[in-house]
Biopython code that builds the backbone (N, CA, C, O; Angstrom):
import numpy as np
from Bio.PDB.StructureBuilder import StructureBuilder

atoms = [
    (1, "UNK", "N", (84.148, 70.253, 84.971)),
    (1, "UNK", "CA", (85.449, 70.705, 84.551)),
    (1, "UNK", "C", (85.418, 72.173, 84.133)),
    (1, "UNK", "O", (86.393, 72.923, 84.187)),
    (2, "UNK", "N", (84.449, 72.438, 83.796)),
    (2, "UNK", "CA", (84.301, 74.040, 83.689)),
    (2, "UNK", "C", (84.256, 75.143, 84.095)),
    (2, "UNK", "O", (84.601, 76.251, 83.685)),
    (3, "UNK", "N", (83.446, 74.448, 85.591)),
    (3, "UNK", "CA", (83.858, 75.403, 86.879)),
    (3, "UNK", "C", (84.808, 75.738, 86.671)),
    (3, "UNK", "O", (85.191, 76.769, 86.117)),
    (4, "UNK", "N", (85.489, 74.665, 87.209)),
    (4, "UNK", "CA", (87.144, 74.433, 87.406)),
    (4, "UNK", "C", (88.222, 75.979, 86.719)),
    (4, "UNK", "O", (88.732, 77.045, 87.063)),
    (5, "UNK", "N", (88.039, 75.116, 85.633)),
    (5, "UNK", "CA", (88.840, 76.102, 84.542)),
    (5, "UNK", "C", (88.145, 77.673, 84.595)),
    (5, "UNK", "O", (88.942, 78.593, 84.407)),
    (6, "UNK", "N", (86.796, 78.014, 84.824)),
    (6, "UNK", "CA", (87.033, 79.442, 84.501)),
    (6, "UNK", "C", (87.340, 79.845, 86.002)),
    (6, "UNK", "O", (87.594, 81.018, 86.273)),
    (7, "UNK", "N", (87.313, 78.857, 86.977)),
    (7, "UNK", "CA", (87.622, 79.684, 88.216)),
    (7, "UNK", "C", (89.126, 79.780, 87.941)),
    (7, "UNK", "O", (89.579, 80.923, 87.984)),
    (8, "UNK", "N", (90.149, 78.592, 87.613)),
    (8, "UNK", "CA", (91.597, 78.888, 87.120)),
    (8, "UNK", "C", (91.737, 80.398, 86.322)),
    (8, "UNK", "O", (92.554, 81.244, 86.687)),
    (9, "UNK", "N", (91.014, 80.546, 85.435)),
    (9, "UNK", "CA", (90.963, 81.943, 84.547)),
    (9, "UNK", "C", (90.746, 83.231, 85.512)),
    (9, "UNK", "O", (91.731, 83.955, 85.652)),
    (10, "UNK", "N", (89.724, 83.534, 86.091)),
    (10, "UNK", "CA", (89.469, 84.291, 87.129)),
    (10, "UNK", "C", (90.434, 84.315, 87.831)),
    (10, "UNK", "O", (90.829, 85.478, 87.920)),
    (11, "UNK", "N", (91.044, 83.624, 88.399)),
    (11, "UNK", "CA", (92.601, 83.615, 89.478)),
    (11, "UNK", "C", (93.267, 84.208, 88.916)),
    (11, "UNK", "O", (93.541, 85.338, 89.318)),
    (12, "UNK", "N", (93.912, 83.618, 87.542)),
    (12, "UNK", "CA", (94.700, 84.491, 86.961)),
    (12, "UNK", "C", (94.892, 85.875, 86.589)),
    (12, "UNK", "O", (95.867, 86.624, 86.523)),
    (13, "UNK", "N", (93.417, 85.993, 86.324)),
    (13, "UNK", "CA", (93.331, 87.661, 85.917)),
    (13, "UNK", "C", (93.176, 88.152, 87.454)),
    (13, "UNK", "O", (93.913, 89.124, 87.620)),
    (14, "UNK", "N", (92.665, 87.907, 88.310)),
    (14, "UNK", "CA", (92.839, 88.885, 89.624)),
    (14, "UNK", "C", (94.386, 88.845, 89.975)),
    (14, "UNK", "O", (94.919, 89.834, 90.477)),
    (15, "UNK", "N", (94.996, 87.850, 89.740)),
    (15, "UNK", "CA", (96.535, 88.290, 89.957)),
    (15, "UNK", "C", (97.037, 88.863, 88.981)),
    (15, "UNK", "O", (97.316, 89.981, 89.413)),
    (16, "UNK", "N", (97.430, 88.795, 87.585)),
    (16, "UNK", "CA", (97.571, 89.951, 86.829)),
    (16, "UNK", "C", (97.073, 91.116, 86.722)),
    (16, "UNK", "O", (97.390, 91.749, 85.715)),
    (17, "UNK", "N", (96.089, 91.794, 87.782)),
    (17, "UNK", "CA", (95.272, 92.750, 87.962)),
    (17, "UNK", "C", (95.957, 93.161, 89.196)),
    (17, "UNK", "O", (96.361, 94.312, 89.360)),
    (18, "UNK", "N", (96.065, 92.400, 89.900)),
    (18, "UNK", "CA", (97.171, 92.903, 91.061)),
    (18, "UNK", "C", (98.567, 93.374, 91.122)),
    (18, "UNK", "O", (99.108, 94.348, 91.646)),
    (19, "UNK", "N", (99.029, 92.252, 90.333)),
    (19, "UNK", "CA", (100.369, 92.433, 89.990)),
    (19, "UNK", "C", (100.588, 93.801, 88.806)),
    (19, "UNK", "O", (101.717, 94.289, 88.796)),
    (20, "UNK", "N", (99.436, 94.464, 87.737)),
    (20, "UNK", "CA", (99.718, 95.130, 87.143)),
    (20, "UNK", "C", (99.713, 96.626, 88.163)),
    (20, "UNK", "O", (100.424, 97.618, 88.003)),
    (21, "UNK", "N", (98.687, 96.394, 89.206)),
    (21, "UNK", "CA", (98.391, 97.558, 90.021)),
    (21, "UNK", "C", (99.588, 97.605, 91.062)),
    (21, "UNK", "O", (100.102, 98.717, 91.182)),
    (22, "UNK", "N", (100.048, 96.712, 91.737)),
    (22, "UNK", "CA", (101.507, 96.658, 92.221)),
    (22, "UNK", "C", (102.588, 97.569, 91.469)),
    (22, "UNK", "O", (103.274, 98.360, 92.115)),
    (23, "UNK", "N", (102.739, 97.409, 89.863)),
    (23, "UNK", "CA", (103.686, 97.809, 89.607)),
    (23, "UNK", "C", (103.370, 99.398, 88.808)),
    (23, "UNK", "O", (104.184, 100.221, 88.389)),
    (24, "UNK", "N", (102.041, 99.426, 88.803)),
    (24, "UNK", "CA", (101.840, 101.238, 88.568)),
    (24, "UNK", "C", (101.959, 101.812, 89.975)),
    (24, "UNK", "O", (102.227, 103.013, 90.019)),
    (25, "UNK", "N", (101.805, 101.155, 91.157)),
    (25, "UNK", "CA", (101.901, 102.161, 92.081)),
    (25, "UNK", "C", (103.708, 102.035, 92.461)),
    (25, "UNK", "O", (104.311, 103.035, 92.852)),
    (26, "UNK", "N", (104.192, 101.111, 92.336)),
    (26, "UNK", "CA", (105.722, 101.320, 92.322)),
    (26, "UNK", "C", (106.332, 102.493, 91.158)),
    (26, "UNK", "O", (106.898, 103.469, 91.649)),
    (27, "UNK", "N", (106.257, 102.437, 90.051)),
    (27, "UNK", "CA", (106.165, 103.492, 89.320)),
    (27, "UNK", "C", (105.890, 104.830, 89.243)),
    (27, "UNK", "O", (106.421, 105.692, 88.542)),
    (28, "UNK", "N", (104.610, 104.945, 90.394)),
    (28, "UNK", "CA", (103.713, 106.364, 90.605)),
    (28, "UNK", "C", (105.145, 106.722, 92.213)),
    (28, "UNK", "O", (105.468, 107.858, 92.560)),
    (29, "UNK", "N", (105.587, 105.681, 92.727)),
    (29, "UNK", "CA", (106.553, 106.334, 93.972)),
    (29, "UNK", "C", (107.757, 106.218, 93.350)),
    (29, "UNK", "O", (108.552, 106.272, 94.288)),
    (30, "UNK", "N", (108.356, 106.096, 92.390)),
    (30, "UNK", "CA", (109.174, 106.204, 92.533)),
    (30, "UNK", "C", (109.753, 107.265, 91.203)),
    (30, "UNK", "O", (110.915, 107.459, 90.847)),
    (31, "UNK", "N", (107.851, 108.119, 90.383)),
    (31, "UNK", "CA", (108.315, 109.326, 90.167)),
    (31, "UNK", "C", (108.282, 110.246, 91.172)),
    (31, "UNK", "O", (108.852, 111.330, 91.055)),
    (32, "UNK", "N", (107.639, 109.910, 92.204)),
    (32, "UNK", "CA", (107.046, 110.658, 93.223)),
    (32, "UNK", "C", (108.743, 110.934, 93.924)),
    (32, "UNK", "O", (108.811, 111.992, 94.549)),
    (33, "UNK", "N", (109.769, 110.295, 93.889)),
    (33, "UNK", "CA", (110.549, 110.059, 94.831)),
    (33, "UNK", "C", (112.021, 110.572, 93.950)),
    (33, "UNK", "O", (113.130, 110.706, 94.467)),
    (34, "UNK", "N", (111.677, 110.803, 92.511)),
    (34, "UNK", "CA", (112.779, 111.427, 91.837)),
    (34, "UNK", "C", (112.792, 112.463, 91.781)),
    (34, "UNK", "O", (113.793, 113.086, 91.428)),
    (35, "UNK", "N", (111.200, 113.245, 92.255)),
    (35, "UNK", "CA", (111.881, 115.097, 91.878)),
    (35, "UNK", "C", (111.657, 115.824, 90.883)),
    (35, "UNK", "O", (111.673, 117.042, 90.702)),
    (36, "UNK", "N", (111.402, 114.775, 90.129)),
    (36, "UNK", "CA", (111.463, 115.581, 88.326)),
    (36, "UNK", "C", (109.872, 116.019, 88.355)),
    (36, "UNK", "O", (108.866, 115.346, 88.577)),
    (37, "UNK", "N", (110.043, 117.367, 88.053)),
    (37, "UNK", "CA", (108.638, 117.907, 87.878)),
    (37, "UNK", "C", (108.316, 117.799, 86.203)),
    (37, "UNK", "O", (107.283, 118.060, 85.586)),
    (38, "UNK", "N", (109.252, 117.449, 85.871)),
    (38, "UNK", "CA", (108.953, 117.679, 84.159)),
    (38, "UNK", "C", (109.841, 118.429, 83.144)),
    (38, "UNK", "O", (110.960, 118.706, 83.575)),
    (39, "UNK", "N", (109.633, 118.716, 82.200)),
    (39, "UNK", "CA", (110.652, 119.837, 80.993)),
    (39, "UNK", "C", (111.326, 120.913, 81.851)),
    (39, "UNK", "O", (110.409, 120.955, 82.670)),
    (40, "UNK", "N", (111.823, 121.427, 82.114)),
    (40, "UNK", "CA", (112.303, 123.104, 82.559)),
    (40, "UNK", "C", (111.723, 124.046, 81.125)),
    (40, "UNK", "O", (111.871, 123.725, 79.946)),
    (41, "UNK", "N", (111.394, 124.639, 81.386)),
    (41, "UNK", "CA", (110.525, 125.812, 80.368)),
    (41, "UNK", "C", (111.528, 127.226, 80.662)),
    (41, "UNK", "O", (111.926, 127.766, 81.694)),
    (42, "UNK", "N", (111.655, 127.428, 79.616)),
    (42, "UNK", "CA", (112.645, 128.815, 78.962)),
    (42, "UNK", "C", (111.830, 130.018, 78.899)),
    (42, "UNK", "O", (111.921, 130.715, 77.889)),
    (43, "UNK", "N", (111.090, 130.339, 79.788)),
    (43, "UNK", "CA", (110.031, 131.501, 79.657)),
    (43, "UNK", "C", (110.186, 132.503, 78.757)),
    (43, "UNK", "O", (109.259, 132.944, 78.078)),
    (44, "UNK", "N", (112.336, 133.237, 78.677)),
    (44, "UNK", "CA", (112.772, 133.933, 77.741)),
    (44, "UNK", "C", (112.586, 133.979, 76.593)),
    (44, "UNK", "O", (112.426, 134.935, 75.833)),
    (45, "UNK", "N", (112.616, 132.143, 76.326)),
    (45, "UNK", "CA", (112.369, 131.887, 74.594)),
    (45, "UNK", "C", (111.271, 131.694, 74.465)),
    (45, "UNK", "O", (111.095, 130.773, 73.668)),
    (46, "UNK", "N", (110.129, 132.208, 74.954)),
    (46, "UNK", "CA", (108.924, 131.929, 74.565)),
    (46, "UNK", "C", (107.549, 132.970, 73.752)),
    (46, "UNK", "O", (106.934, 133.838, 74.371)),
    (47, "UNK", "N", (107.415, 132.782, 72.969)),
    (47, "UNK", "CA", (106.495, 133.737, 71.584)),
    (47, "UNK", "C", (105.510, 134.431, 72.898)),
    (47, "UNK", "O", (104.821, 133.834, 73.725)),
    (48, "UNK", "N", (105.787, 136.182, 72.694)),
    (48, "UNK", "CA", (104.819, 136.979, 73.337)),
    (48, "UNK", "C", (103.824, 137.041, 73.078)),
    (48, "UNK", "O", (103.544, 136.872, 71.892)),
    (49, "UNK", "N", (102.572, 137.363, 74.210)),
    (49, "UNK", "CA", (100.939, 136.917, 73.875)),
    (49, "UNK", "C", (100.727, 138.756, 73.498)),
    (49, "UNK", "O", (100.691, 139.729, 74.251)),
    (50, "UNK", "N", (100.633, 138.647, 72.195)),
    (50, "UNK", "CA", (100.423, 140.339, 71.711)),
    (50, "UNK", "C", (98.254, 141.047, 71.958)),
    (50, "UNK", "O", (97.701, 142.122, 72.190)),
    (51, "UNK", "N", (97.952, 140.023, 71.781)),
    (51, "UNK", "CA", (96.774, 140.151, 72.440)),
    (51, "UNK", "C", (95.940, 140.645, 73.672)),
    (51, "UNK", "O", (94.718, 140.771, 73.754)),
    (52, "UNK", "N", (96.823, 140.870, 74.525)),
    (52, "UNK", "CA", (96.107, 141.163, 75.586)),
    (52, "UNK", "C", (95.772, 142.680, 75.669)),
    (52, "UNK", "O", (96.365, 143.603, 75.110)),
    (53, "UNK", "N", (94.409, 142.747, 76.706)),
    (53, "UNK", "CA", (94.066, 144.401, 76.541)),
    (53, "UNK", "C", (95.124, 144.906, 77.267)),
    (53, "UNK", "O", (96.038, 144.228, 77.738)),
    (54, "UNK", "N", (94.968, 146.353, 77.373)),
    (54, "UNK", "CA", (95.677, 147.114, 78.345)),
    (54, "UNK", "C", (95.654, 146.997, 80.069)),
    (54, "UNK", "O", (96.604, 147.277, 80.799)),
    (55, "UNK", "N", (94.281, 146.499, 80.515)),
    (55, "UNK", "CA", (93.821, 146.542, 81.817)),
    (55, "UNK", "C", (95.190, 144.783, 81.726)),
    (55, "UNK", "O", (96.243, 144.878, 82.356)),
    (56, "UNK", "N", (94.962, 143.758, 81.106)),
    (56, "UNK", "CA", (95.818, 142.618, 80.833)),
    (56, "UNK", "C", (97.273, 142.944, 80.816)),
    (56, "UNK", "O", (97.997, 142.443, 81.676)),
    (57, "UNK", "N", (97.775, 143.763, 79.884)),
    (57, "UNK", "CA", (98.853, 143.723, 80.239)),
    (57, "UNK", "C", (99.081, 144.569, 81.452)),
    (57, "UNK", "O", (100.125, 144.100, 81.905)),
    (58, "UNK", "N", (98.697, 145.579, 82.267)),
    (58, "UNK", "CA", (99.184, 145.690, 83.282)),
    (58, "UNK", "C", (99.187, 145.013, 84.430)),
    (58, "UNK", "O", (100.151, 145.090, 85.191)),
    (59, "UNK", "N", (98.163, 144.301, 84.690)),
    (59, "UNK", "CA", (97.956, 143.452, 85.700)),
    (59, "UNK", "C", (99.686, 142.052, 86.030)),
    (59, "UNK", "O", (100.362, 141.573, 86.940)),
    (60, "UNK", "N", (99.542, 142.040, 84.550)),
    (60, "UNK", "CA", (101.090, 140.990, 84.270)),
    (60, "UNK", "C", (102.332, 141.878, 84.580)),
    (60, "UNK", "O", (103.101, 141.456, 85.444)),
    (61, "UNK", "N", (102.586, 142.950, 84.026)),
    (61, "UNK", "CA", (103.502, 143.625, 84.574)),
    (61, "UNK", "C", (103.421, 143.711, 86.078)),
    (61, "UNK", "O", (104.325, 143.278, 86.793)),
    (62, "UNK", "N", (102.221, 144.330, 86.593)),
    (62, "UNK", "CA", (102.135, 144.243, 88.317)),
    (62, "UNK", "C", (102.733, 142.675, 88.703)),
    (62, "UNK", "O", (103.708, 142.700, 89.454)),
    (63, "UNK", "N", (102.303, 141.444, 88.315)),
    (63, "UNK", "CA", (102.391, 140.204, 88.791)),
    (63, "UNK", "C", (103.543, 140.057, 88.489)),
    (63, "UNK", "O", (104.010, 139.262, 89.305)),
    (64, "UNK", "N", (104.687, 140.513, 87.422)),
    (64, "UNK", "CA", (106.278, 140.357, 86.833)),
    (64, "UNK", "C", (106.660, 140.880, 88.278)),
    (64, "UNK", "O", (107.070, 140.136, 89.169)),
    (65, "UNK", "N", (106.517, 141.962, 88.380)),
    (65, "UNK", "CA", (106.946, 143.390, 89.509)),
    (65, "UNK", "C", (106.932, 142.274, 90.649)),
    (65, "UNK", "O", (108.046, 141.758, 90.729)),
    (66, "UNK", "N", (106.217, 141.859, 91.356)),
    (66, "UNK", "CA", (105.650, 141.331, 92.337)),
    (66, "UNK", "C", (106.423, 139.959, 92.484)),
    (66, "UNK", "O", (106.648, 139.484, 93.597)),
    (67, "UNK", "N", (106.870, 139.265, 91.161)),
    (67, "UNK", "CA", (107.639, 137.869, 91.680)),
    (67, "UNK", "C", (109.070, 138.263, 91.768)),
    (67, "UNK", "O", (109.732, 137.659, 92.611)),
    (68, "UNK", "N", (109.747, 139.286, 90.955)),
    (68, "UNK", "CA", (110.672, 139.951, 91.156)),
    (68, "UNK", "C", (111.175, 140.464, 92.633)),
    (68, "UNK", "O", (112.296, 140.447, 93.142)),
    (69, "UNK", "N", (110.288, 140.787, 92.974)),
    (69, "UNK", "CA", (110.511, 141.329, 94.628)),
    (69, "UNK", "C", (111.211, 140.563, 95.205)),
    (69, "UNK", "O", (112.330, 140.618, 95.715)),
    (70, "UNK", "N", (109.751, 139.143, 94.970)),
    (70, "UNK", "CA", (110.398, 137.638, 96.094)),
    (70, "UNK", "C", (111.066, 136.941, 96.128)),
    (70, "UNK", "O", (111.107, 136.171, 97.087)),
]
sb = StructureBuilder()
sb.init_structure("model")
sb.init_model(0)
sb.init_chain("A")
sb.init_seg("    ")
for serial, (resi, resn, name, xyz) in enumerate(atoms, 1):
    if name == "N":
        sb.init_residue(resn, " ", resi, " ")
    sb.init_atom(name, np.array(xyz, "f"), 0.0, 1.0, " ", f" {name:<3s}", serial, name[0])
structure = sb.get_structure()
């Protein structure tokens, strides 16, 4: 009778193991399928990095310059 029952147990958990993996990958498509990348970020409102050297901040100004273009 023991067989029995832990093979009943084992069944169960490979189908609740299935069925839980079924429904993360339904979940994983159907963020996949909404679009939403996440928060929108306010770059404007965001605390300036006062730290950087000089060779640093120009390189960012060049890279500002540069997305501006496109």
């Amino acid at each position: 009778m023991a067989k029995s029952q832990n093979a009943f147990i084992k069944k169960q958990k490979e189908q609740e193991r299935a069925k839980k993996k079924k429904e993360k990958q339904e979940k994983k498509e159907a963020r996949k399928s909404a679009g939403n990348n996440g928060a929108e970020i306010d770059w404007d409102s965001a605390p300036v990095n006062k730290t950087l050297s000089k060779d640093e901040e120009r390189q960012k100004e060049q890279n500002e310059k540069q997305s501006n273009n496109q």
